[in-house]
C-alpha positions as CSV (number, residue, x, y, z in Angstrom):
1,X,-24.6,-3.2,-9.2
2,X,-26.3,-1.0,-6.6
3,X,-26.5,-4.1,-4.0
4,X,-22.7,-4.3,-3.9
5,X,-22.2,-0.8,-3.5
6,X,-22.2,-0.8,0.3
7,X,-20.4,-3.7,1.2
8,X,-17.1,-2.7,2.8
9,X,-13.5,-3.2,1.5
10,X,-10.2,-2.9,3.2
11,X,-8.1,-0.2,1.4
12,X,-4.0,-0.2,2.0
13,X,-1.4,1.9,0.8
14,X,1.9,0.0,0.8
15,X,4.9,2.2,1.4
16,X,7.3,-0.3,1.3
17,X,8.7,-3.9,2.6
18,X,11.5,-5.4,3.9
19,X,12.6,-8.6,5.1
20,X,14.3,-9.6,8.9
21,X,15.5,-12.5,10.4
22,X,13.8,-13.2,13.2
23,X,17.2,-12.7,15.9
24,X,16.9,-9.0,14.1
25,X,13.1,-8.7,14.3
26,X,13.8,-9.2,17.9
27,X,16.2,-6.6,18.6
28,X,13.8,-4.1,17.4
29,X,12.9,-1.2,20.1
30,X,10.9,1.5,20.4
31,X,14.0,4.1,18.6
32,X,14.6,1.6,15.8
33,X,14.4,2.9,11.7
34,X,13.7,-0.2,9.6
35,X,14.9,1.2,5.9
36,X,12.5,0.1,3.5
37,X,12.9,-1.1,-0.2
38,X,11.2,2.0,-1.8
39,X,12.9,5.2,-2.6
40,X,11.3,8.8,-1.6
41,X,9.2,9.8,-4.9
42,X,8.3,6.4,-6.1
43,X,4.9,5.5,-6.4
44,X,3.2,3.8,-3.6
45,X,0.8,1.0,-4.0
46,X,-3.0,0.8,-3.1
47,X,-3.9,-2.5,-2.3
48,X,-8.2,-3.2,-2.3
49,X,-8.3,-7.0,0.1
50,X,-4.6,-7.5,-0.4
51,X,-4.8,-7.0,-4.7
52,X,-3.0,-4.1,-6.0
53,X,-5.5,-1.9,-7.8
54,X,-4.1,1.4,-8.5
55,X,-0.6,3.3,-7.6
56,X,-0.3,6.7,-6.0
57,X,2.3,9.4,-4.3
58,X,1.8,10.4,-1.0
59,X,0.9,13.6,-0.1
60,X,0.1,15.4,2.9
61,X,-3.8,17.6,3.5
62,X,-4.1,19.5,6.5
63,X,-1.1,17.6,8.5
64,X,-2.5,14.4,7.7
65,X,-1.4,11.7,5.0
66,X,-2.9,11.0,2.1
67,X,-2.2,9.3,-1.6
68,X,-3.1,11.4,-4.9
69,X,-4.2,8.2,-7.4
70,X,-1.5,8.5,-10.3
71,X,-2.4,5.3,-12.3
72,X,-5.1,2.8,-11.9
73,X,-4.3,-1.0,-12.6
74,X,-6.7,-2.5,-16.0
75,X,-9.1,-4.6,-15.0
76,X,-7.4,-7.4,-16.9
77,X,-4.3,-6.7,-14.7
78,X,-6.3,-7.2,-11.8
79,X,-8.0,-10.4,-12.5
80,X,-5.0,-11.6,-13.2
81,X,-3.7,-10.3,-9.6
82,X,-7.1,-12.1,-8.1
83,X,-7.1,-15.9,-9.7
């Protein structure tokens, strides 16, 4: 396992989604709040190359944001998520 150990993943914490037409996706400017489809307080998904391996709430170290890991995904959930 040691040789896989260093290669790199992409890590992403989804906050939320929402869906435009493209006339509204155009109208956006630089003052514009898109409202997303998650509520403050629910658990925000951690993605590893796009799968969702674990969930987490943010939180916020030193003025920057973070995600404390509340639950991690079974590997059998995951495998599913991959094929």
């Amino acid at each position: 396992m040691n040789f896989v150990s260093d290669i790199p993943v992409n890590i992403t914490v989804e906050l939320g989604q929402i869906k435009l037409k493209i006339k509204d996706l155009l109208n956006i400017n630089k003052d514009s709040i898109l409202a997303l489809d998650k509520y403050s307080g629910e658990p925000l998904n951690i993605l590893v190359n796009q799968c969702v391996i674990a969930t987490g709430e943010l939180v916020i170290i030193e003025e920057k944001y973070g995600i404390r890991i509340t639950s991690i995904i079974d590997n059998s959930e995951y495998l599913d998520n991959v094929n």
